[in-house]
MITORGU-626683 format. One record per residue (C-alpha): residue number from 1; x, z, y. Coordinates in Angstrom, 1 decimal, padded with zeros to 4 digits. Layout:
+-----+--------+--------+--------+
:  nr :      X :      Z :      Y :
+-----+--------+--------+--------+
: NUM :      X :      Z :      Y :
...
+-----+--------+--------+--------+
//
This chain:
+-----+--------+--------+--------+
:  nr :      X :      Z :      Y :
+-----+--------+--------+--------+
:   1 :  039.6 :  007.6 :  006.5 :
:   2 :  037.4 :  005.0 :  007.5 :
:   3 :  033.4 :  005.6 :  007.8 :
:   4 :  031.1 :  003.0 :  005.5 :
:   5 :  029.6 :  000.7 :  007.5 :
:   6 :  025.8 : -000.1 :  007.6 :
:   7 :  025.3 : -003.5 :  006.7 :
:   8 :  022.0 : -005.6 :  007.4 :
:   9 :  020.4 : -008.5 :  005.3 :
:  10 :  017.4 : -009.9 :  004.6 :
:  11 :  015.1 : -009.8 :  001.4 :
:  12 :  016.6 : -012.0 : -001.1 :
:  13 :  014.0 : -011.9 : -004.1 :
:  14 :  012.7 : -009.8 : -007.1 :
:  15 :  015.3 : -007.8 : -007.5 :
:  16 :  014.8 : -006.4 : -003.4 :
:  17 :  011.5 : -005.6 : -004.4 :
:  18 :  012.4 : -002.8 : -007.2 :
:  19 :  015.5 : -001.9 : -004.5 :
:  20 :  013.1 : -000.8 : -002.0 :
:  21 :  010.6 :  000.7 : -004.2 :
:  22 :  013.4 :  002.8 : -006.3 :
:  23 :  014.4 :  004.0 : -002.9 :
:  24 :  011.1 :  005.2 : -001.5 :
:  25 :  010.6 :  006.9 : -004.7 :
:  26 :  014.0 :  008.7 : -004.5 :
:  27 :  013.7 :  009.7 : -000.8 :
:  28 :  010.4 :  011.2 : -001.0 :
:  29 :  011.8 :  013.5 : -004.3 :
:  30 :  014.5 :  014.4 : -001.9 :
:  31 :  012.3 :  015.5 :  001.1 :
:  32 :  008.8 :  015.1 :  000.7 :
:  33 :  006.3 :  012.3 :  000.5 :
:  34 :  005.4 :  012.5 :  004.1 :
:  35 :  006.3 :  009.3 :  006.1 :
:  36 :  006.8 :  007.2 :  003.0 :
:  37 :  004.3 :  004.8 :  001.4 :
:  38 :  003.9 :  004.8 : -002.7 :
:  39 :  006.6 :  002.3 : -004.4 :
:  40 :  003.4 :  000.8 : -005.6 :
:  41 :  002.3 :  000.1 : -002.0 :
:  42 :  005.2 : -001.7 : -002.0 :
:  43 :  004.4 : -004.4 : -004.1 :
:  44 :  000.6 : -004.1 : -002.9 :
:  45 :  001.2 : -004.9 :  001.0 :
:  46 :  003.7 : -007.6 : -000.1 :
:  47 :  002.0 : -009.0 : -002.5 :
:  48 : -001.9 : -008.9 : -002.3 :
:  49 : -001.7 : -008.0 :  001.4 :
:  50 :  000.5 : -010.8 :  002.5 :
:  51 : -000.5 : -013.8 :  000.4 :
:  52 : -001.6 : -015.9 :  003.7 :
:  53 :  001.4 : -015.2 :  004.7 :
:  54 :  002.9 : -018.3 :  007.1 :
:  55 :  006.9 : -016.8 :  006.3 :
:  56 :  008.6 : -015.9 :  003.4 :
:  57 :  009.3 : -012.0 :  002.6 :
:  58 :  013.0 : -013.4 :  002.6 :
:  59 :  012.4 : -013.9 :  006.5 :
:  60 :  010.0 : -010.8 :  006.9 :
:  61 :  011.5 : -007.9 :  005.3 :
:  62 :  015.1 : -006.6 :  006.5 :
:  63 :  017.0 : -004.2 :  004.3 :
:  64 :  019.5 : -002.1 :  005.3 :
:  65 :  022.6 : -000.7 :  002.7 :
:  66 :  025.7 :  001.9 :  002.9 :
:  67 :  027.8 :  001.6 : -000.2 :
:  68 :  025.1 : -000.7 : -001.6 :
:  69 :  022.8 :  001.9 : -001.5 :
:  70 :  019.1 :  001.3 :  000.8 :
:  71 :  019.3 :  003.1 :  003.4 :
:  72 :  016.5 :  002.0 :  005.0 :
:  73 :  013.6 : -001.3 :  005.5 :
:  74 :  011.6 : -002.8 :  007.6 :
:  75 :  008.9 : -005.7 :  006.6 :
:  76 :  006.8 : -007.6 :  009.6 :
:  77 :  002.8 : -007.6 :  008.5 :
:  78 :  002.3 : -011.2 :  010.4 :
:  79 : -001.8 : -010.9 :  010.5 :
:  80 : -001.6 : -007.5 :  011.5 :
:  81 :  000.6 : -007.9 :  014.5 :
:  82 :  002.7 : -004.9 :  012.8 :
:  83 :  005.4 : -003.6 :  010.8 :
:  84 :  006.5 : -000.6 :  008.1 :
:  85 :  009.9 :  001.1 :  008.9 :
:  86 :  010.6 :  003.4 :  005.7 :
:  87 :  014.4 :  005.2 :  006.4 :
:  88 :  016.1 :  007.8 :  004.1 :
:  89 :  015.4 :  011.3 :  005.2 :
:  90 :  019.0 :  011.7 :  006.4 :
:  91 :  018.7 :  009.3 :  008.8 :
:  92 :  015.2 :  010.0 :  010.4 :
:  93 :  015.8 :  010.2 :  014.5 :
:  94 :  019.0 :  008.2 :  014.4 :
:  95 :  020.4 :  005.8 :  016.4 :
:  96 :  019.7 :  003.8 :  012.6 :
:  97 :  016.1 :  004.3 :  013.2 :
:  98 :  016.1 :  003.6 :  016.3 :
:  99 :  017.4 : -000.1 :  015.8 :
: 100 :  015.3 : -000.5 :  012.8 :
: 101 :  012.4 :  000.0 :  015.1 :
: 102 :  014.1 : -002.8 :  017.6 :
: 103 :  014.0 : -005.2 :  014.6 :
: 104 :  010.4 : -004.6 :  014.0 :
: 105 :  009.3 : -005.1 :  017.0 :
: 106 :  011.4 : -008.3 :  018.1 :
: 107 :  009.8 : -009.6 :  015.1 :
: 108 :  006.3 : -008.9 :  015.6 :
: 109 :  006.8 : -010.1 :  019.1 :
: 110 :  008.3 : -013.2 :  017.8 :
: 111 :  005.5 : -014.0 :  015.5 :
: 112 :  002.7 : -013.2 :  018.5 :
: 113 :  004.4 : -015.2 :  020.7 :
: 114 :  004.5 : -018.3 :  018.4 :
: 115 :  001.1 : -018.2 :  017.2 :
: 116 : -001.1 : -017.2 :  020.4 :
: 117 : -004.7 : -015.9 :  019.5 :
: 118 : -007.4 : -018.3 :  020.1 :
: 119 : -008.5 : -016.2 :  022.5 :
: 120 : -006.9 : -016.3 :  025.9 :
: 121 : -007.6 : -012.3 :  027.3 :
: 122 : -006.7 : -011.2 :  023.7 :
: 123 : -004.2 : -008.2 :  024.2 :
: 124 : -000.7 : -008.5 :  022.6 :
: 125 : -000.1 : -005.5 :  020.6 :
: 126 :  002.4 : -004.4 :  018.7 :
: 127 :  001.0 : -001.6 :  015.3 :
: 128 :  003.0 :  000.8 :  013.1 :
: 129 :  001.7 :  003.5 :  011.4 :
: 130 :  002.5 :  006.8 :  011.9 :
: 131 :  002.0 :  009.9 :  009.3 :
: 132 :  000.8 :  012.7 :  011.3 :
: 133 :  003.6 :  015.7 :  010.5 :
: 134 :  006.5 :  013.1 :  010.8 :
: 135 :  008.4 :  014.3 :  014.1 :
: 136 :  011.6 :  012.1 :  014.2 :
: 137 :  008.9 :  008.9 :  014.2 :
: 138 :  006.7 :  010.5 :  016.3 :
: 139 :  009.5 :  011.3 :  019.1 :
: 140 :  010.5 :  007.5 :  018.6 :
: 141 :  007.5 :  006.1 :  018.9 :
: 142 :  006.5 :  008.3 :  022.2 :
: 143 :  010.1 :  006.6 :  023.8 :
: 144 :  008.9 :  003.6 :  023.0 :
: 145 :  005.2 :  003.8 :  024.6 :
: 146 :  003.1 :  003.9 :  021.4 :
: 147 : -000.1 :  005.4 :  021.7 :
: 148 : -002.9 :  006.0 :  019.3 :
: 149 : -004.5 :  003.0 :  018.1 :
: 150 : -008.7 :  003.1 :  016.8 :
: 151 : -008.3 :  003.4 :  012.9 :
: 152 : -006.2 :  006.2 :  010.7 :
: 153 : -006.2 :  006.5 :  007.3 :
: 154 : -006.5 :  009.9 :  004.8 :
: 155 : -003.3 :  010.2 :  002.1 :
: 156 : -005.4 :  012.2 : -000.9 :
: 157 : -004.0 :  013.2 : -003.8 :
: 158 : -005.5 :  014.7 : -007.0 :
: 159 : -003.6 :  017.3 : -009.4 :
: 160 : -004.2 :  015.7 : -012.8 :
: 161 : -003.7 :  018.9 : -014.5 :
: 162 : -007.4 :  020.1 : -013.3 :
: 163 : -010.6 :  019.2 : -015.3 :
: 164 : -012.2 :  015.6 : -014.6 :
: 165 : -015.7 :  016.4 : -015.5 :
: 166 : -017.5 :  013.5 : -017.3 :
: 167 : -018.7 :  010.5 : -015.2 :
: 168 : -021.0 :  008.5 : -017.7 :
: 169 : -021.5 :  004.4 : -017.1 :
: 170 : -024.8 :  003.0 : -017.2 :
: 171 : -025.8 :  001.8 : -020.6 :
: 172 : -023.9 : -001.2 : -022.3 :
: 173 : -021.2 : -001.2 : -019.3 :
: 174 : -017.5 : -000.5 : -020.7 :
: 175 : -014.2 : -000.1 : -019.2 :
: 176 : -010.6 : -001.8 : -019.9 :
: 177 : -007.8 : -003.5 : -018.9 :
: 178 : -007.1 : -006.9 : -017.8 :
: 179 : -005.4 : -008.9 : -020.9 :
: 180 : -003.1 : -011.0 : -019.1 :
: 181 : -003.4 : -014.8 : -016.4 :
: 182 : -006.5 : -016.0 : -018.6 :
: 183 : -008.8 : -013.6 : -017.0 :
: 184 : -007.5 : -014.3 : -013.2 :
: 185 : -010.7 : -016.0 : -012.4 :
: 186 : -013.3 : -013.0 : -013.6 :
: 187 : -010.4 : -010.9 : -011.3 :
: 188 : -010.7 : -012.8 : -008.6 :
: 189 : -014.4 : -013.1 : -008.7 :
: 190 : -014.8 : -009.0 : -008.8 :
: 191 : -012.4 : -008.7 : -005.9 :
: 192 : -014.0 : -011.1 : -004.0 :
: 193 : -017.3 : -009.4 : -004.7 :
: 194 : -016.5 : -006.3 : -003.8 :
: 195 : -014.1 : -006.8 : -000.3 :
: 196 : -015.9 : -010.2 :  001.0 :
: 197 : -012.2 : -011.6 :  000.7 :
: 198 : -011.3 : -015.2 : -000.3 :
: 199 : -009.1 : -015.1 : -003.2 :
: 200 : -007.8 : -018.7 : -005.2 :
: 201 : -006.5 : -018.6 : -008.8 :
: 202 : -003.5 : -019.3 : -007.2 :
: 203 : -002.8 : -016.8 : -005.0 :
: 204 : -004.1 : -013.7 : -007.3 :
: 205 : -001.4 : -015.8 : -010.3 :
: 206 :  001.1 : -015.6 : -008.1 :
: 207 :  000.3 : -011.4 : -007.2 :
: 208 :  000.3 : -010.7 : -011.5 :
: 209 :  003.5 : -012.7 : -011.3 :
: 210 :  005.2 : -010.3 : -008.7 :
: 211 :  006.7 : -007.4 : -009.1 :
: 212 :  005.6 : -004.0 : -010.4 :
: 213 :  002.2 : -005.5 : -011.2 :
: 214 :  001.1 : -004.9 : -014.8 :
: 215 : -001.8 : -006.5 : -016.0 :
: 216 : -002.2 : -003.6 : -018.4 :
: 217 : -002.1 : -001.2 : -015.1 :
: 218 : -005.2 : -003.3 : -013.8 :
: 219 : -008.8 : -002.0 : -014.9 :
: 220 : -012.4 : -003.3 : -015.1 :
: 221 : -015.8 : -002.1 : -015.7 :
: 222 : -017.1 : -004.6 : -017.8 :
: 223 : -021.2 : -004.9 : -017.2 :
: 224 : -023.3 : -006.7 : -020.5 :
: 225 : -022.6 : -010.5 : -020.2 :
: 226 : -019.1 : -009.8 : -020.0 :
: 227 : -019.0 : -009.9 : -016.1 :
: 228 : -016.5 : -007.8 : -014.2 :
: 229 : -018.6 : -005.2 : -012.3 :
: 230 : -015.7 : -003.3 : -010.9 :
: 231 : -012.1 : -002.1 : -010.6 :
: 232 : -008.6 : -000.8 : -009.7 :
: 233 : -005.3 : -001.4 : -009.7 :
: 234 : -003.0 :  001.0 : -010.7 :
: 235 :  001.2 :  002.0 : -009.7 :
: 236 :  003.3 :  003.9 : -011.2 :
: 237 :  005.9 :  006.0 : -009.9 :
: 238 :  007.8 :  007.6 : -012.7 :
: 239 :  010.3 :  009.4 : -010.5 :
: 240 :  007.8 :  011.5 : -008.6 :
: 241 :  005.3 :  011.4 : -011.6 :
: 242 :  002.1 :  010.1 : -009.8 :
: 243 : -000.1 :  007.4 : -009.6 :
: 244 : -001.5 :  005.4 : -007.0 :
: 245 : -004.9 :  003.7 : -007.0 :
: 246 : -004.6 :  000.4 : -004.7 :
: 247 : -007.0 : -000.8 : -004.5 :
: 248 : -010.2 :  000.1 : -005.6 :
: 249 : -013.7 : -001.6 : -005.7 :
: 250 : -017.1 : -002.5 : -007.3 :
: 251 : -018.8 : -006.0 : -006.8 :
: 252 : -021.7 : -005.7 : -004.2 :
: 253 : -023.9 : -006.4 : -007.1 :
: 254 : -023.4 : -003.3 : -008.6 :
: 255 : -022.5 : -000.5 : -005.8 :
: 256 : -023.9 :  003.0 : -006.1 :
: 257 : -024.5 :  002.7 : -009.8 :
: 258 : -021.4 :  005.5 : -010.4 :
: 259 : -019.5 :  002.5 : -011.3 :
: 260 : -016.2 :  003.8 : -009.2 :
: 261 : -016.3 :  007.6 : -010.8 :
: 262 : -016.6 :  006.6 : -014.2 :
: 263 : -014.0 :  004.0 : -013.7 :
: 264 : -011.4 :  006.4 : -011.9 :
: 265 : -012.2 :  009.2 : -013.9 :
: 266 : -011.6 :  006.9 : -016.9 :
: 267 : -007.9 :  006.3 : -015.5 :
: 268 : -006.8 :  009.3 : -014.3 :
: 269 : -007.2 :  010.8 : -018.1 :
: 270 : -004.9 :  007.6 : -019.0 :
: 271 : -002.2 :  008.2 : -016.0 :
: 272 : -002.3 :  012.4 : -017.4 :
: 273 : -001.5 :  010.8 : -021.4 :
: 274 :  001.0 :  008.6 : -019.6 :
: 275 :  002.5 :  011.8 : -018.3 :
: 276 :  002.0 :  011.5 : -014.7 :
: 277 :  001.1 :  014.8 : -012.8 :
: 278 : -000.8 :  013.6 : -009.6 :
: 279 : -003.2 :  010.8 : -008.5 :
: 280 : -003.0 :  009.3 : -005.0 :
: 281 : -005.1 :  007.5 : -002.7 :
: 282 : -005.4 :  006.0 :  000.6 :
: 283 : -008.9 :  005.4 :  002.4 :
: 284 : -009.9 :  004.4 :  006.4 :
: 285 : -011.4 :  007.4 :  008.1 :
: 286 : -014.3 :  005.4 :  009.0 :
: 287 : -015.5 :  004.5 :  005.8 :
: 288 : -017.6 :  007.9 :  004.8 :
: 289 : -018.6 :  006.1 :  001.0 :
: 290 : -015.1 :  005.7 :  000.0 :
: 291 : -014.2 :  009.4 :  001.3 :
: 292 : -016.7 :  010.7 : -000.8 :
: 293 : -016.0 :  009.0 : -003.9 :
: 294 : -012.7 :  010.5 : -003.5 :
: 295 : -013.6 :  014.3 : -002.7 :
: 296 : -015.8 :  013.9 : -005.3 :
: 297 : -013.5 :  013.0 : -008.1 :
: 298 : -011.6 :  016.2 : -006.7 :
: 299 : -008.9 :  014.2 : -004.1 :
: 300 : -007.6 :  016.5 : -001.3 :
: 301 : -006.4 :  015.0 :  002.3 :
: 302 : -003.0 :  015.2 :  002.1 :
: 303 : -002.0 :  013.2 :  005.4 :
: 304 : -003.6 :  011.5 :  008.1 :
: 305 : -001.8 :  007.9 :  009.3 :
: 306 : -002.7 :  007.2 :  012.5 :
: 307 : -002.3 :  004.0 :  013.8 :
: 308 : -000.1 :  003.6 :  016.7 :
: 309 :  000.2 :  000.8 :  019.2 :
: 310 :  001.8 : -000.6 :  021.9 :
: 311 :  000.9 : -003.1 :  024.2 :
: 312 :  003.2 : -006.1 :  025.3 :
: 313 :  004.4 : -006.6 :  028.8 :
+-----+--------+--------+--------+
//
């Protein structure tokens, strides 16, 4: 009897997107969540993070398929001169993995070497992330001369079973969620606000139009004159019963007014009614205010991501 073949393609549309993101939720019930990003991450990196993107995901994301099941995929983060490699458990340390990495790379390396920094000594470096605990990627990345970059990340999670405590907003503030593409402007005004970033109508449209986004998933503090103050969005995964908070933020206008607690605390009660059993986050080691937001509201370091790198010859 003949062995199934593995069989290659690229992104085609929509439809990939829910692909890849029911398979990262079914691997990680079938081993563990280590190594694999939230199926809400997902749409987050390939949505909001790539929206200035110069390719299409149909030419940046590869998917791989036995018996048109995923097996595994990789997607090439142009600005960030890196890539995500998620494989099924089975299949971690393979010679699979292996040429999933050799995918990543050549296509990282492609997009370096066709838009050269402005900057003429400017290293070219190659990033993937690498969940500390995770041997088979480890061992992989150490043949492949990767060695720890400056930034990791903490993976927290929160048992929504345990009392929230009460986090009170200042006086005449509320909290609720986005209506729908009419309010994409007061959105796009509180990101903005509260990251520095440059978002157009457009662009944030064409994220609410993606998906797994749910407008309805997407929550604001709401501050007297009907101004967005802060918020969150918010990913389900119903397989593995938790909830991801990506991202998270209050306009610069109103920071350290307990906007963030009240606002997360007000969630995580609606992610408990919705029947989900844990919380997740993901923060940069070096930013001590988000950290202590989150061990505040009772998150626990789960992981660490380091961020590996490797330099171009």
């Amino acid at each position: 009897m003949t062995e199934s073949l593995i069989i290659a393609r690229s992104y085609a549309g929509d439809e990939d997107m829910a692909l890849i993101q029911q398979a990262n939720a079914r691997w990680a019930q079938m081993a563990s969540s280590l190594g694999y990003i939230h199926p809400g991450d997902i749409a987050h990196r390939l949505g909001n993070g790539m929206r200035k993107a110069k390719m299409p995901l149909t030419e940046t994301v590869q998917i791989w398929e036995k018996d048109g099941e995923v097996v595994g995929w990789v997607a090439n983060y142009q600005y960030w001169h890196g890539f995500e490699l998620q494989i099924h458990p089975d299949y971690r340390g393979s010679d699979l993995h292996n040429c999933m990495a050799d995918w990543g790379e050549a296509q990282v390396k492609a997009y370096i070497e066709n838009h050269p920094s402005a900057e003429p000594d400017a290293k070219k470096e190659i990033f993937w992330d690498l969940f500390e605990g995770d041997e088979a990627t480890a061992r992989l990345m150490k043949e492949r001369g990767y060695k720890p970059g400056d930034k990791s990340f903490s993976y927290a999670t929160r048992d929504l079973s345990e009392p929230f405590g009460h986090a009170a907003l200042p006086e005449y503030f509320s909290i609720r969620q986005v209506t729908g593409p009419e309010e994409v402007e007061a959105i796009i005004a509180v990101h903005s606000g509260a990251f520095g970033s440059e978002w157009t109508a457009e662009q944030y449209l064409k994220v609410m139009e993606g998906p797994g986004y749910l407008a309805e998933r997407e929550w604001v503090v709401v501050e007297p004159l009907d101004t967005f103050a802060a918020f969150t969005v918010t990913w389900f995964d119903e397989i593995n019963k938790t909830g991801l908070f990506e991202p998270v933020g209050t306009h610069e206008k109103y920071q350290r007014a307990g906007l963030g607690r009240a606002l997360m605390t007000h969630v995580m009660y609606h992610m408990r009614n919705q029947g989900l059993e844990t919380a997740i986050v993901w923060h940069g080691n070096d930013n001590p205010a988000s950290a202590g937001l989150y061990a505040a509201l009772g998150f626990q370091r789960r992981y660490t991501i380091q961020e590996m790198k490797r330099e171009l010859t």
